[in-house]
C-alpha positions, 0 to 999 in steps of 0.5 A: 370931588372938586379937591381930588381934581384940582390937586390931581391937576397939581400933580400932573403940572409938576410931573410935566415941569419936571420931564422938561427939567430933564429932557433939556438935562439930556440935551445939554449933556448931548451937545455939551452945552453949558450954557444951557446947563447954567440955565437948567440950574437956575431953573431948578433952583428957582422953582425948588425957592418957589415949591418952598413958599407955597410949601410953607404957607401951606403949612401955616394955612393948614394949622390955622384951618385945623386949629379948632380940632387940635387937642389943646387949642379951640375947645379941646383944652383940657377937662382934667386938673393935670391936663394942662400940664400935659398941653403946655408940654406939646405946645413947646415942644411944638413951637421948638420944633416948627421953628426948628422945621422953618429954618432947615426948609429955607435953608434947604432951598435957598442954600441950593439957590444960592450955591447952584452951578454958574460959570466961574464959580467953583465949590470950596472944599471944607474938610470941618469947621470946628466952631460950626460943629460945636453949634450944631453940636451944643444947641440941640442938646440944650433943646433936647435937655430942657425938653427932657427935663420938663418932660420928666417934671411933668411925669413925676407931676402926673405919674406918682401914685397915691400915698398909703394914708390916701382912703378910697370912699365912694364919693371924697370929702377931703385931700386924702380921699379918692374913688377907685375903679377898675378897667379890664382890657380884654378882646375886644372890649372893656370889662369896668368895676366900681368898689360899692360902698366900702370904696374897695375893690375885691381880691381876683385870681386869674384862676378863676375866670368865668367868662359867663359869671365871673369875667374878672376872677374875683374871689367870692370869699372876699366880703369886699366882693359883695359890692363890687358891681360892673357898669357899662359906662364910667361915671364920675364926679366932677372935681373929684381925683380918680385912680383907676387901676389898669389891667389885661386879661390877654393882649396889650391894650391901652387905657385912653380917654383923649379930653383928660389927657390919660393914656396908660398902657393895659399889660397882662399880669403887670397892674398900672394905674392912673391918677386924674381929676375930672375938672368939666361935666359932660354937659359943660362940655356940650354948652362948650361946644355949642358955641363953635360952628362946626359943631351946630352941624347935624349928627352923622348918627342921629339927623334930629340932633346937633354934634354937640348935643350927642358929645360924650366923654369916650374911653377908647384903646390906643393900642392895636389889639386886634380885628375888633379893635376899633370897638373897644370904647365906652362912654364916660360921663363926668356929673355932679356930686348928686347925680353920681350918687344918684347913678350908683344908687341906680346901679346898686339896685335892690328892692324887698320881697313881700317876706321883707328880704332883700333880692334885685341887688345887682352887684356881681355877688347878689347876681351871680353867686347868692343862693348858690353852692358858691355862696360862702358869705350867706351868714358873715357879718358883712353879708348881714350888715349890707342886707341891712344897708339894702332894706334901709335903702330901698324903704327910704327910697320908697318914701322918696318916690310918694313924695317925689312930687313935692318940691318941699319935702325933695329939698329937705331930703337931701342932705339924709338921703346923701348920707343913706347912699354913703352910709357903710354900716346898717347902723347909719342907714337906718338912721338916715332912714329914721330922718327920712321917714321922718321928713316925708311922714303923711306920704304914704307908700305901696304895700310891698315897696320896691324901688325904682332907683331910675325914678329915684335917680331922676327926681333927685337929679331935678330938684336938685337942678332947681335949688342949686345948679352945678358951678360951670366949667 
């Protein structure tokens, strides 16, 4: 309240010097007075020097006053490998730019002081200056061309795509590894996929969108369809390269997640991409931000918590779609290595029937379409080889959980029950199953073992916290 005084105070003085300007304009003009109207020139020119160092200062004090919230200063630097790139970019660009503003500011100002009306002065007529003309000329587009060209370094750094012997895995071990994922812009929300085990994503077809089982279209013929499952927030493994393919089903829409610097348009019936390397955990990030004042505030939504506890990675949509565009967002979580196993395996789900037969999958197929008229895949060798996957799994995880409480066993378990949650064939699964089985001999398990992958999520996720914390950031 105090500001909207004080600045409605400003407003009102100005107005008041200004309406005296003019009233001793009109008088001068009436009476024909020049002296008076040498005094009103300098008047004028004198109070438009001062409105320019108020003004200048004004700007230099409200940089330094927001400097912790720009992105790419205080603790918003980039948390994505290429995000620097794209930093450095708008900081030249804004250092040519702001001296660029000072220059032309004083000019303005001081060239109207220096040039106003006197008695005996007399303006020169200059029809051109030829040497001026070329500066004014010559040095901008030299500016502008080196600020084009690295804005075209930075782009084609960023920008290319993947190389056809590039492999999409569920979590990459090498150069010529990724994860891809899949983001839907739709009214007004995003529709996200993941790739399952196979690390590839399902054919769709626009012409077979069904708002309640199948809002993608996807073509359930496709066994890399089996999979494909839609979580609610994008998880991620840190220091790992993402490509995340872009669609619409309707509108322009616009992919953005503001801390690692992506930002690609979503346009209906023309698929675009982005490529990006997460570089800081969300929980780096939180320690991060802990460290600035303005962040050890309360939380607006949640008073029992500071700001930087509730920090979240956010997608949002940069492009106005509509009414409930504001809506648009989700949140992403950038994790370890063991706790992004660990949330796909939650994500997977499955757990066996007393006959044995697997059933709680929750990818779109197993939830939608299995045991339907639409089920084309009940007896492929794909479905067979996944149900196999399933049943390994969920007795791994069974033996897991009975021994969960045995800091021990939990350690010796990890490297099978990673190479489990990876496994693409029934073959390997059973085998990391075997070694499993084998570790945790003498615990025993319920009858009918069904998993809670949650549990099983949570307890790998601490014991891998004792024995090894992530690397920070």
């Amino acid at each position: 309240m105090g500001f909207l005084v004080g600045a409605l105070c400003i407003i009102l003085f100005s107005v008041f010097l200004v309406q005296i300007g003019k009233a001793r304009e009109l008088a001068s003009t009436v009476y024909n007075d020049k002296s008076e109207e040498y005094a009103i020139n300098t008047f004028q020119a004198g109070f438009g020097m001062v409105f320019m160092i108020v003004f200048l200062l004004g700007c230099i004090a409200s940089f330094v006053y927001y400097m912790p919230y720009i992105l790419g200063w205080g603790p918003y630097t980039a948390a994505s490998e290429h995000g620097p790139v794209v930093d450095r970019l708008f900081n030249v660009t804004l250092l040519i730019t702001a001296i660029v503003f000072f220059i032309t500011q004083f000019a303005l100002f001081y060239f109207a002081w220096k040039y106003r009306g006197r008695k005996g002065s007399k303006g020169i007529y200059w029809a051109h200056n030829e040497k001026l003309e070329m500066v004014w000329m010559i040095v901008p587009s030299v500016v502008m061309t080196f600020l084009v060209i690295g804005g075209l370094q930075a782009w084609n750094q960023i920008m290319i795509d993947l190389p056809d012997d590039h492999k999409s895995v569920v979590l990459p071990s090498s150069e010529n590894e990724h994860i891809e994922i899949e983001a839907t812009g739709t009214q007004f929300l995003w529709i996200l996929r993941y790739p399952g085990r196979d690390g590839k994503l399902g054919i769709r077809d626009f012409t077979k969108i069904d708002g309640g089982t199948n809002p993608l279209g996807q073509v359930w013929s496709d066994p890399n369809n089996i999979d494909d499952f839609h979580p609610d927030k994008i998880v991620l493994p840190v220091g790992k390269k993402v490509r995340v393919r872009i669609t619409a089903r309707d509108v322009l829409h616009n992919f953005y997640i503001r801390d690692f610097r992506v930002k690609m348009d979503a346009v209906p019936g023309m698929p675009t991409y982005f490529i990006f390397t997460p570089t800081v955990t969300t929980d780096s990030m939180r320690r991060r931000l802990k460290e600035r004042p303005e962040w050890q505030v309360a939380d607006k939504n949640d008073p029992n918590k500071q700001r930087w506890e509730t920090f979240d990675y956010e997608l949002a949509c940069a492009e106005l779609c509509g009414r409930g565009h504001y809506s648009m967002r989700r949140i992403v979580k950038i994790v370890s290595d063991e706790e992004y196993l660990a949330w796909i395996d939650a994500q997977e789900g499955g757990s066996l029937s007393a006959e044995g037969q697997v059933e709680g999958v929750k990818t779109q197929y197993f939830a939608n379409i299995k045991g339907t008229a639409a089920d084309v895949l009940a007896s492929s060798e794909e479905m067979k080889n996944y149900e196999g996957i399933m049943a390994a799994k969920v007795k791994a995880n069974a033996k897991i959980e009975a021994a969960a409480k045995d800091v021990s066993i939990m350690a010796q378990v990890q490297v099978p029950l990673k190479a489990l949650r990876l496994a693409t064939t029934a073959a390997d699964a059973e085998k990391a199953f075997s070694e499993i089985d084998r570790i945790t001999a003498g615990y025993s398990t319920v009858e009918t073992p069904v998993m809670d992958t949650t549990a099983v999520a949570d307890t790998t996720a601490v014991e891998i916290d004792t024995t090894a914390a992530p690397t920070p950031h």
